[in-house]
C-alpha positions as CSV (number, residue, x, y, z in Angstrom):
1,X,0.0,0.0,0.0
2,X,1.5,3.0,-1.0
3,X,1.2,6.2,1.6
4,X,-1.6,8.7,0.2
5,X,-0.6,12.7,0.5
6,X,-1.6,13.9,3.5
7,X,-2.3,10.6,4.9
8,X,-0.9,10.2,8.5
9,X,-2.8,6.9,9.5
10,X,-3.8,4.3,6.4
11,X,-5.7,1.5,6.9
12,X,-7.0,-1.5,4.6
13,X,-9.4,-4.2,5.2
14,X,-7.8,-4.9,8.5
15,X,-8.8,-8.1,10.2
16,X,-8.5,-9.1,14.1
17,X,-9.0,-12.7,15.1
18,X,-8.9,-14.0,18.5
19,X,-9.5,-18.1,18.0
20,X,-13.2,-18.0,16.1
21,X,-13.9,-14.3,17.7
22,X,-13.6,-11.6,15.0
23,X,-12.5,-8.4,17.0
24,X,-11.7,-6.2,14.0
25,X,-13.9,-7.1,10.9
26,X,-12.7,-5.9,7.6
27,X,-11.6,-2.1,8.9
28,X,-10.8,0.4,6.0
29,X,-10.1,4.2,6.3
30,X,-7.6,7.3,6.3
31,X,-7.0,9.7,8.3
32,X,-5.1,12.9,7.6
33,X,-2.7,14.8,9.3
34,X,-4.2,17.7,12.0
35,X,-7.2,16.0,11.9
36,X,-9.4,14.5,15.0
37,X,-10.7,11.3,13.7
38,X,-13.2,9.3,16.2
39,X,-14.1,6.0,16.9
40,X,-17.8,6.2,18.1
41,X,-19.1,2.7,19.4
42,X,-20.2,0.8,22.4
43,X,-17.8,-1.2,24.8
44,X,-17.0,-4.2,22.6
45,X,-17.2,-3.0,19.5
46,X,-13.8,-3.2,18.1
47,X,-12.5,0.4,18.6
48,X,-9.3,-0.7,21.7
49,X,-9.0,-3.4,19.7
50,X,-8.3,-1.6,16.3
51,X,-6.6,1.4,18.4
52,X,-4.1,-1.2,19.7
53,X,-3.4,-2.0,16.4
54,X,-2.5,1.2,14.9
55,X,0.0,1.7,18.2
56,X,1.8,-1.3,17.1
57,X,0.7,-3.8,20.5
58,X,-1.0,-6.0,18.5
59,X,-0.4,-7.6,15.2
60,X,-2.8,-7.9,12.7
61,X,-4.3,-10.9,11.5
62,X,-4.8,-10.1,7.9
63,X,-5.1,-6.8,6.4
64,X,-2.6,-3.8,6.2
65,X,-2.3,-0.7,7.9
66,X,0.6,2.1,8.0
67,X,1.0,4.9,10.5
68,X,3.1,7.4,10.1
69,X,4.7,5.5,6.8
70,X,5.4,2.5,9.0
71,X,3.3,-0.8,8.6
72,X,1.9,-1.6,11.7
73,X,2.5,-5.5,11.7
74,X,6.6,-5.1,10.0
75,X,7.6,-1.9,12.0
76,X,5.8,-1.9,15.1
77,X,8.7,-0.3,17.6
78,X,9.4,2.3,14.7
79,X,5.3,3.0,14.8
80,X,5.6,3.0,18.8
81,X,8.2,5.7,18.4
82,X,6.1,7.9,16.3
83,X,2.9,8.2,17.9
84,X,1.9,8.8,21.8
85,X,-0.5,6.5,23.2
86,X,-3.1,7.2,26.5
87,X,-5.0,4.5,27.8
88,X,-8.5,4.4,29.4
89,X,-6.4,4.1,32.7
90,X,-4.0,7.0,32.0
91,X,-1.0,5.2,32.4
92,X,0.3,6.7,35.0
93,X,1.8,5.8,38.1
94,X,0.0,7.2,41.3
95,X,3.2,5.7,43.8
96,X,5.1,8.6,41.8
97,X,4.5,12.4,42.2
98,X,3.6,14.9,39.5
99,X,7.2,15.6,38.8
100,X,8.6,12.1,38.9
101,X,6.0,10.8,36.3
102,X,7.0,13.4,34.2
103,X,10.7,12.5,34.3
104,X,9.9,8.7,33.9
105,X,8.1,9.0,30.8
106,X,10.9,11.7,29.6
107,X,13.2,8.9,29.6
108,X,10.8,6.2,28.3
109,X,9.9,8.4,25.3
110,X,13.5,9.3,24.3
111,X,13.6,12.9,25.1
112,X,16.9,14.5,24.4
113,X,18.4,15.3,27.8
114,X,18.9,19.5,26.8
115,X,14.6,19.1,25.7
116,X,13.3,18.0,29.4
117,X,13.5,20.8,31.0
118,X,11.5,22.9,28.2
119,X,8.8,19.8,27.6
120,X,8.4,19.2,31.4
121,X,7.5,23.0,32.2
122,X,4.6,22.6,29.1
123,X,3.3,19.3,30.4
124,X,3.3,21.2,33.7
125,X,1.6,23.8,32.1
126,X,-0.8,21.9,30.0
127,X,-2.1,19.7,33.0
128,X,-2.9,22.8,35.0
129,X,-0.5,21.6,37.5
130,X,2.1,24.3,37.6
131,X,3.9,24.2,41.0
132,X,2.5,20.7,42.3
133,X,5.6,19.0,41.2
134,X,5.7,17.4,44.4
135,X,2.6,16.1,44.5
136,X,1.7,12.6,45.0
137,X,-0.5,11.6,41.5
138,X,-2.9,9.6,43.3
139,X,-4.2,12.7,45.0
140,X,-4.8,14.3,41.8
141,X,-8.3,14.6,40.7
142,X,-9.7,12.9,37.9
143,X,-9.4,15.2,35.2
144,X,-5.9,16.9,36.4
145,X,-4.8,13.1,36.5
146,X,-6.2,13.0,32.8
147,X,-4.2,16.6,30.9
148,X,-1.1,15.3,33.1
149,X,-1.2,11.3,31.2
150,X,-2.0,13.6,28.1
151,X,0.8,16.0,28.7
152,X,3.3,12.9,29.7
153,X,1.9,11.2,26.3
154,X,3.4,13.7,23.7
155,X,6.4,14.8,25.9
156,X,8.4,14.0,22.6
157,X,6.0,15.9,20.3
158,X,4.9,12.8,18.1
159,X,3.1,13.7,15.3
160,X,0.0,11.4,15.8
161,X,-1.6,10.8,19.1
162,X,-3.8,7.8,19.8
163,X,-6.1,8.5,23.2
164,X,-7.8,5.4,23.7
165,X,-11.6,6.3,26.1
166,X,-9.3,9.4,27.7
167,X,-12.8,11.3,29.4
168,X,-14.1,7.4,30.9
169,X,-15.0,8.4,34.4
170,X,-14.2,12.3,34.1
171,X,-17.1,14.8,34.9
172,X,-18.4,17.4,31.8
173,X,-16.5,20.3,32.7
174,X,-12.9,17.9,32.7
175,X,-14.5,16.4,29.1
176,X,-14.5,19.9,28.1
177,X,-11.0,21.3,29.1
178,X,-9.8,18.2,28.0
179,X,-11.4,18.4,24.2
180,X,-10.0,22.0,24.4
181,X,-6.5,20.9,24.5
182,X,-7.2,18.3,21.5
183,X,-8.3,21.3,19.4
184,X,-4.7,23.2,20.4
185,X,-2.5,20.0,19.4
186,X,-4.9,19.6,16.1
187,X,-4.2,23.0,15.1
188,X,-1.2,22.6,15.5
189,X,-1.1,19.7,12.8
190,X,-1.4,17.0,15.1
191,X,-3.0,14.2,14.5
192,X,-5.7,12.9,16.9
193,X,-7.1,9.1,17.0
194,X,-9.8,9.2,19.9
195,X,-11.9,6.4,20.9
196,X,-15.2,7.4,22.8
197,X,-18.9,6.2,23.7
198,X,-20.1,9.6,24.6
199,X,-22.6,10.7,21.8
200,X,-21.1,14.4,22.5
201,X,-17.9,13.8,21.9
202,X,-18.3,12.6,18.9
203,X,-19.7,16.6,17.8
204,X,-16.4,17.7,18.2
205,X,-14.2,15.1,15.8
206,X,-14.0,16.5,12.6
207,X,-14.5,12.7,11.4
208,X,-15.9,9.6,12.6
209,X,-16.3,6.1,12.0
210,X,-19.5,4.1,13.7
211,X,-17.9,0.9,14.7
212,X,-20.5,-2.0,15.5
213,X,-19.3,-5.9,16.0
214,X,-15.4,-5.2,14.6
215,X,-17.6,-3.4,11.5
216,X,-17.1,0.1,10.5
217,X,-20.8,0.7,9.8
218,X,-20.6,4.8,9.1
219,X,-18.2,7.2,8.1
220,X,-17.7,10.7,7.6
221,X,-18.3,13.9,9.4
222,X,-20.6,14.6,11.7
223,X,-22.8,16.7,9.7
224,X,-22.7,14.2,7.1
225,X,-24.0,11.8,8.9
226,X,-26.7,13.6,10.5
227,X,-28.1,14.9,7.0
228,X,-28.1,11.2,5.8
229,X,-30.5,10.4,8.7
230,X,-32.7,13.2,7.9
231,X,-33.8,17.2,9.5
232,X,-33.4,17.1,13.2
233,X,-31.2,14.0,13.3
234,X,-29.2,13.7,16.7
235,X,-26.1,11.5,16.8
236,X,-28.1,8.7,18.9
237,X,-30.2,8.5,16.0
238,X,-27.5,7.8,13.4
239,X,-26.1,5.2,15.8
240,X,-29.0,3.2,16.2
241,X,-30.5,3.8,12.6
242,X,-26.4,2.5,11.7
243,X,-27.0,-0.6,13.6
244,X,-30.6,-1.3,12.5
245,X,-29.3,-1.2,9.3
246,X,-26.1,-3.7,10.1
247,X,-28.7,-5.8,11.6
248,X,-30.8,-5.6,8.7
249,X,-27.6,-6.6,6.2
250,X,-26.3,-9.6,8.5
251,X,-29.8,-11.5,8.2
């Protein structure tokens, strides 16, 4: 597969098999750089799974896909070096304080010793946490503890960033602040891979793919799909018309 202009994330009729269970089911799509691109589904549906993938953790079973140029199942430690990854859990480690997390994944990501100085202060910055270095992460709140595992994630400025369910378990106003710093790193020609459930979020992806059983069942923005449903559509109703129509198909 040759890598399409513009095209930070390529992937074609990717397959995930776990003994008979088919986790990923056919997956095709593109995604360009500075773009948010979501993954909109409920818990099972393939979207960890696929996201997993793409951060080269898990090999395909059939299927191609290339991030960054690198093919996920040949190169996966030079895709692993390209992108930043953030986990429903946040990855952190609350036995560490603010500081020492930061440092840790400094080190982990490869950031040039005459850099950590400059991308510490920013993650400091960008988790709201500016002079709590000393404090213990399990004491931080739910949504500081979420912009400091973001901030920690793209210490060494990768060009694509995968944020697998970041806002599970955070309240409105965190799921706010926290889609406000996806805009900043999107305009700033970031790429952003988010998986979510929350019907919300998925107004503020530029794209969006409606995963259902490993399937990809819709694609495209927002408004798009909306105006395909008809006047007045909400994005609960494209979801479930989607899957009616799956349903419909698979008989």
């Amino acid at each position: 597969m040759q890598q399409r202009n513009g095209s930070t994330v390529q992937v074609r009729n990717l397959v995930k098999r776990f003994g008979s269970f088919v986790a990923v089911d056919d997956v095709s799509l593109d995604v360009s750089r500075g773009e948010i691109f979501g993954f909109l589904g409920p818990n099972g549906a393939g979207k960890s799974t696929t996201i997993r993938i793409l951060c080269g953790l898990l090999a395909p079973t059939s299927g191609q896909a290339l991030v960054y140029g690198f093919d996920v199942a040949k190169e996966p430690e030079r895709v692993k070096q390209s992108i930043g990854y953030m986990s429903q859990r946040f990855s952190l480690y609350d036995d560490l304080t603010v500081e020492e997390n930061i440092e840790f994944f400094s080190g982990v990501y490869g950031v040039p010793r005459e850099k950590r100085a400059e991308r510490k202060a920013y993650a400091m910055k960008m988790a709201g946490l500016e002079g709590e270095h000393d404090r213990m992460t399990r004491l931080l709140a739910g949504g500081w503890k979420q912009r400091l595992a973001l901030g920690c994630a793209i210490l060494h400025e990768p060009p694509i960033v995968f944020l697998d369910e970041p806002t599970s378990g955070v309240d409105p106003m965190a799921r706010r602040q926290f889609w406000d710093l996806i805009y900043e790193m999107a305009e700033g020609g970031t790429t952003v891979f988010v998986t979510t459930h929350y019907m919300e979020e998925a107004e503020y992806c530029h794209r969006l793919a409606l995963m259902y059983k490993g399937r990809t069942i819709a694609l495209g923005t927002p408004a798009e799909l909306k105006k395909q449903q008809g006047v007045g559509s909400t994005m609960d109703d494209v979801f479930i018309a989607s899957i009616e129509r799956e349903e419909a198909r698979a008989q």
